[in-house]
C-alpha positions in Angstrom: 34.5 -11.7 -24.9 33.2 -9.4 -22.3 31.3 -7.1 -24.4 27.6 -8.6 -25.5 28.0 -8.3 -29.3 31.9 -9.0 -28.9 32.8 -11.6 -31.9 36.3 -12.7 -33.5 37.0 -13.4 -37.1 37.9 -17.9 -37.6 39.5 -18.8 -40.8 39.6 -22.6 -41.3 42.0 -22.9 -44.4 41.2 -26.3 -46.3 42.1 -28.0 -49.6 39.1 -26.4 -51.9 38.5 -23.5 -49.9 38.9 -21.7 -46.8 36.2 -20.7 -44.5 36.2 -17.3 -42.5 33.4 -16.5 -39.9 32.3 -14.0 -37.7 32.0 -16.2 -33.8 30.9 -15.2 -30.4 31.8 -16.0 -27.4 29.4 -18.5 -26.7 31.3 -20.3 -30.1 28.2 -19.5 -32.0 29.3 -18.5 -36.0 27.0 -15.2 -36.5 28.3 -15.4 -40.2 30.2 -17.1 -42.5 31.5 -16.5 -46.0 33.8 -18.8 -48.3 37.0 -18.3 -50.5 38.3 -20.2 -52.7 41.7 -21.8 -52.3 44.5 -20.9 -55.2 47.2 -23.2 -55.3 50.8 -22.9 -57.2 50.8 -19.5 -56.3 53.3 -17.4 -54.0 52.4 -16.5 -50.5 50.4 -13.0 -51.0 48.3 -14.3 -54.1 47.5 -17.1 -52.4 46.5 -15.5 -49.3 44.8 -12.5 -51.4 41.3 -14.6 -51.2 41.6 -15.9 -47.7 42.1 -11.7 -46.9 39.3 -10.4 -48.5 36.9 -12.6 -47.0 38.8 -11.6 -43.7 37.8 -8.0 -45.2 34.3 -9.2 -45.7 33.8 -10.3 -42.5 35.1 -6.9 -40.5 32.7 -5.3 -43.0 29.6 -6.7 -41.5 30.8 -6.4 -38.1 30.9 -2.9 -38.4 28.0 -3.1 -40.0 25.8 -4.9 -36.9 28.4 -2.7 -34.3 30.3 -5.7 -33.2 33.5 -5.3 -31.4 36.2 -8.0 -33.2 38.7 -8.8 -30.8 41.3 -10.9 -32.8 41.7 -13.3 -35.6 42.4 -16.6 -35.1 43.7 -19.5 -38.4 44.0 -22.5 -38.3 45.9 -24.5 -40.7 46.4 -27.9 -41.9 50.1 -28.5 -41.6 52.5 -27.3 -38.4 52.6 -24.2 -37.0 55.5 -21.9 -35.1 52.9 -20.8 -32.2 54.9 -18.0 -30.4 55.5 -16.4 -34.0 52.0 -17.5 -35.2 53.4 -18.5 -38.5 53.0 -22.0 -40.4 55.7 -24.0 -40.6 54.7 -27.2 -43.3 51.0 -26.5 -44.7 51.4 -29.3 -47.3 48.8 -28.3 -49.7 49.8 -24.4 -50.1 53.9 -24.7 -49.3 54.3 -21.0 -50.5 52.9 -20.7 -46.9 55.7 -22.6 -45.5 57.7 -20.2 -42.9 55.3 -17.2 -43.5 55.0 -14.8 -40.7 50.6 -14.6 -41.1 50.6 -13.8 -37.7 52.6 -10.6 -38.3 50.6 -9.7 -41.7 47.1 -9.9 -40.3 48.2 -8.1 -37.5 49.7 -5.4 -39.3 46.7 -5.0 -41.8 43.9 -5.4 -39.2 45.2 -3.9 -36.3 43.9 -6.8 -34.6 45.4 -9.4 -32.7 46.2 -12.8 -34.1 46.8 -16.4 -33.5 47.4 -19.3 -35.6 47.2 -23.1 -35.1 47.1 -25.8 -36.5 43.9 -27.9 -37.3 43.8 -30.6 -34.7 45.5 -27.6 -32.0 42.5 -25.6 -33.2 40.0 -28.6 -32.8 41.1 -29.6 -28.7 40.6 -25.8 -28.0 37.3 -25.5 -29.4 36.2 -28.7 -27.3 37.4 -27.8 -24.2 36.2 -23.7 -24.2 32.6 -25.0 -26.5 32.3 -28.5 -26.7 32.4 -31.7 -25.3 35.5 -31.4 -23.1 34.1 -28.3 -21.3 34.2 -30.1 -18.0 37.1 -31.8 -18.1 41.3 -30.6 -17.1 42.7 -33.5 -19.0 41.9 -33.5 -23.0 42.8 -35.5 -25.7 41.4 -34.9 -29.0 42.2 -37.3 -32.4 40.7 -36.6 -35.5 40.7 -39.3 -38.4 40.4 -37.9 -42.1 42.9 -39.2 -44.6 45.4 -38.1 -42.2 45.8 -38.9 -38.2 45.5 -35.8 -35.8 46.4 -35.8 -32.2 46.3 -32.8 -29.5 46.2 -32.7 -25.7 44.7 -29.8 -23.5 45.4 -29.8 -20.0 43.3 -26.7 -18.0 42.6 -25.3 -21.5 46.5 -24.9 -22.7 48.1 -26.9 -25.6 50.6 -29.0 -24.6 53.4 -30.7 -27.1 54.6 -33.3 -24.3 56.2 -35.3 -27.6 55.9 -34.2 -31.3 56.2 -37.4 -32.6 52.3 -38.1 -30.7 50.9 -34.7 -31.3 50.1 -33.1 -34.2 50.0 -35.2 -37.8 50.6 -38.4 -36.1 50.3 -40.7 -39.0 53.8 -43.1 -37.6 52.6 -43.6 -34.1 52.5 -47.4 -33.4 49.9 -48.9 -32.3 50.2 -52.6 -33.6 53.4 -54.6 -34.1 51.7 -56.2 -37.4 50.4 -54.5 -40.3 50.3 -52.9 -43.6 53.9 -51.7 -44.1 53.8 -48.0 -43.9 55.9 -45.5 -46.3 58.0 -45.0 -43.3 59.4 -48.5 -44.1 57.7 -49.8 -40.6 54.3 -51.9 -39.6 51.5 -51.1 -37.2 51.7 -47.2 -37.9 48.6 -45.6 -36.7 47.8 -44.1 -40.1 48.1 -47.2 -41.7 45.3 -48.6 -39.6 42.0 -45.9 -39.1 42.6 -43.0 -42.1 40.1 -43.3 -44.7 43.1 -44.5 -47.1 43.4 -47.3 -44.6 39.5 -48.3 -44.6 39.5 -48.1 -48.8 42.4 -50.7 -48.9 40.2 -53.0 -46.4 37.4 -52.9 -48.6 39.7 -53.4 -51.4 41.1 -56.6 -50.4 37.6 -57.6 -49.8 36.2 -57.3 -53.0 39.1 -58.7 -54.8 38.7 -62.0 -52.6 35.3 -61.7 -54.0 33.0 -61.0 -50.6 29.4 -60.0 -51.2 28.7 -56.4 -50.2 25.8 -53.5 -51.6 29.3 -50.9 -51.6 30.0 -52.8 -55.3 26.4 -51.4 -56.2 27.6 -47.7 -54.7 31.3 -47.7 -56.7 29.2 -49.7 -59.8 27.1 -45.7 -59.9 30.8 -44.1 -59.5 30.3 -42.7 -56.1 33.4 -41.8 -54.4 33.8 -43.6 -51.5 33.4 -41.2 -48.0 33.3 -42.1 -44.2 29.1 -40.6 -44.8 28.9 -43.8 -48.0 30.8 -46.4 -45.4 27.8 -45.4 -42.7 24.8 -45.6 -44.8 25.5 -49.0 -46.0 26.5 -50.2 -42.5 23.6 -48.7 -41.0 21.7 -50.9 -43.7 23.3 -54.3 -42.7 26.1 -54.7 -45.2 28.1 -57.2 -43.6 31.5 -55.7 -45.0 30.7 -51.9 -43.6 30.2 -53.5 -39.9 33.0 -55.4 -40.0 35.4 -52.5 -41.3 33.2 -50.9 -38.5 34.7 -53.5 -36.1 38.3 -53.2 -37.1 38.2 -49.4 -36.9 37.1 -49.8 -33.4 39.3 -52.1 -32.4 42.3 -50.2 -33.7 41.3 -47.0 -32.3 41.0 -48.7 -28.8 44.6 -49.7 -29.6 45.6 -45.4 -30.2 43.4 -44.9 -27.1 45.6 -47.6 -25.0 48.8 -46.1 -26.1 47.4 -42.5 -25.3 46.5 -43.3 -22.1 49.9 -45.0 -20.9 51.2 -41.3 -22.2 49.3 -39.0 -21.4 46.6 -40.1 -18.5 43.6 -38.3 -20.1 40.4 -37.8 -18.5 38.3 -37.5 -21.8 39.1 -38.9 -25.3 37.6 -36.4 -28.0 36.9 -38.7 -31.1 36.1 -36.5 -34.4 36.5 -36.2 -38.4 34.5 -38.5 -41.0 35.1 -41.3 -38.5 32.3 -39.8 -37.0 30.1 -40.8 -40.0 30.0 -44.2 -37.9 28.6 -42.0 -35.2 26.7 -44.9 -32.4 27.6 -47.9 -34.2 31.3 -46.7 -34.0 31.5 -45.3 -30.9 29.5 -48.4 -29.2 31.8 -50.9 -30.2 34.5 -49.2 -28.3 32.8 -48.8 -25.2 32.4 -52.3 -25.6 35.9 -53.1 -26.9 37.0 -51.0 -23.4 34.5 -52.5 -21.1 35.6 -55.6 -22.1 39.5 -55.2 -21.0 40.9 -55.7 -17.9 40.1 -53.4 -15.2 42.5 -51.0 -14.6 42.0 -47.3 -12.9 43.3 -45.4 -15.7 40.5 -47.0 -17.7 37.8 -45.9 -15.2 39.1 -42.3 -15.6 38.4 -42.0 -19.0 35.5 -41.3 -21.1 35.4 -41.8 -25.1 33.4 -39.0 -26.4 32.2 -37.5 -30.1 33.3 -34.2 -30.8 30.7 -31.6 -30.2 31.4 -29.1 -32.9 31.1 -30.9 -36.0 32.9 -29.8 -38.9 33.3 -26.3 -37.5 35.4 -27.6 -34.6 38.7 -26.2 -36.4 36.8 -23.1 -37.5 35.4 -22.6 -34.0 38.6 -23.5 -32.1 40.8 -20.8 -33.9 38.6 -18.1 -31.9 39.1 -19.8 -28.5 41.7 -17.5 -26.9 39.9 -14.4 -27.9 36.5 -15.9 -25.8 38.3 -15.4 -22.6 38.8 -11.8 -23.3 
């Protein structure tokens, strides 16, 4: 963005809600502003609250005498990119083969992209974050579902859709819980949060001892943010699903690295709850393999951008303007 109040409108579109901000080009959010997500609805109502917000937002940009150069979505689902319209958003499929990019274009005069979440997630690392310095990105975000995107000199590449995108059936283990595909050792099987509650639920019906039977005793629902705090407080079941979520995601690094040679892995989602006690035991579990000079290449990094990465990363294009 070449102009010094220059902004773009993000929308992040989640399960509850979507998010829509005014961002500069330093990937600073200037504003922000929710709207509620309708479900069972067709495409326009359901978009109707995502557009007003949009509205919203180019109201107080005209207001402070910003210049918007684009929109930018991103989406939890797949995404057409050259006709910037969803393909599969699993939550809202009225949106399923919409051409957004065409509406918001049309309505706002403005141009438009739209990608998906983890697409949006690599961008925003590599233009704000933590792969800023790097040609080579791979970014994997673990939530209830498995994400995967690469970035090479700041363009998303789709080498192999079967490892980008929703990647819940890579292998990465030739044991396992069987996954609904019919196979074992699937990736999402392994590190999604449904894979971490089924750990802890074999452990308490063998009967182990753990202060997260106190926590689910109160009705708290278990979260990635519950997981850390009882880890950080010694539970001896936290740091051991700690342990095996390490080791398994040195496993999806392994097989990412035969693929794709990146230079930094980009770790993110409610994983990142585990924050140094996570991310220490794989530095560990990598130092402790055999060399090798793909290895020495790489460095295993947190995502800079928090929960905003999506949000932020859907405004990437426009802040090279």
């Amino acid at each position: 963005m070449s102009v010094a109040k220059g902004v773009a409108v993000g929308m992040e579109i989640g399960g509850g809600q979507a998010t829509v901000a005014l961002i500069d080009h330093n990937g600073c959010v200037r504003e922000r502003c929710v709207a509620k997500t309708l479900r069972g609805r067709p495409a326009i109502a359901t978009l109707d609250p995502y557009l007003r917000a949009i509205d919203t937002m180019l109201q107080h940009a005209r207001e402070q005498e910003m210049e918007v150069l684009g929109i930018g979505v991103s989406i939890p689902g797949s995404v057409d990119s050259p006709a910037r319209r969803p393909l599969q958003v699993p939550i809202l499929p009225s949106l399923n083969n919409f051409p957004l990019g065409d509406l918001l274009e049309s309505r706002y005069h403005l141009p438009s992209q739209v990608h998906t979440d983890v697409d949006a997630a690599v961008l925003g690392e590599h233009r704000f974050g933590a792969g800023k310095t790097h040609q080579r990105l791979l970014f994997l975000t673990v939530n209830a579902v498995v994400g995967a995107s690469l970035a090479i000199d700041g363009q998303l590449e789709h080498p192999g859709r079967q490892y980008v995108g929703h990647v819940c059936h890579v292998p990465i283990a030739s044991t396992g819980p069987r996954c609904s595909c019919g196979k074992c050792g699937c990736i999402n099987t392994l590190i999604s949060i449904e894979a971490v509650k089924r750990m802890i639920q074999r452990a308490l019906r063998r009967g182990e001892e753990t202060t997260l039977t106190q926590r689910f005793l109160n009705r708290e629902v278990f979260s990635h943010q519950l997981l850390a705090e009882e880890a950080a407080r010694g539970d001896n079941l936290a740091l051991r699903v700690y342990r095996e979520l390490a080791r398994w995601i040195v496993e999806a690094i392994t097989r990412y690295i035969g693929l794709f040679e990146p230079n930094v892995f980009i770790l993110g989602g409610g994983v990142l709850y585990g924050g140094d006690l996570l991310l220490a035991q794989i530095r560990t579990l990598i130092h402790d393999r055999p060399p090798s000079p793909l290895w020495e290449m790489i460095e295993v990094v947190p995502a800079c951008l928090g929960s905003d990465v999506a949000l932020i990363g859907s405004i990437a294009p426009f802040a090279l303007l």
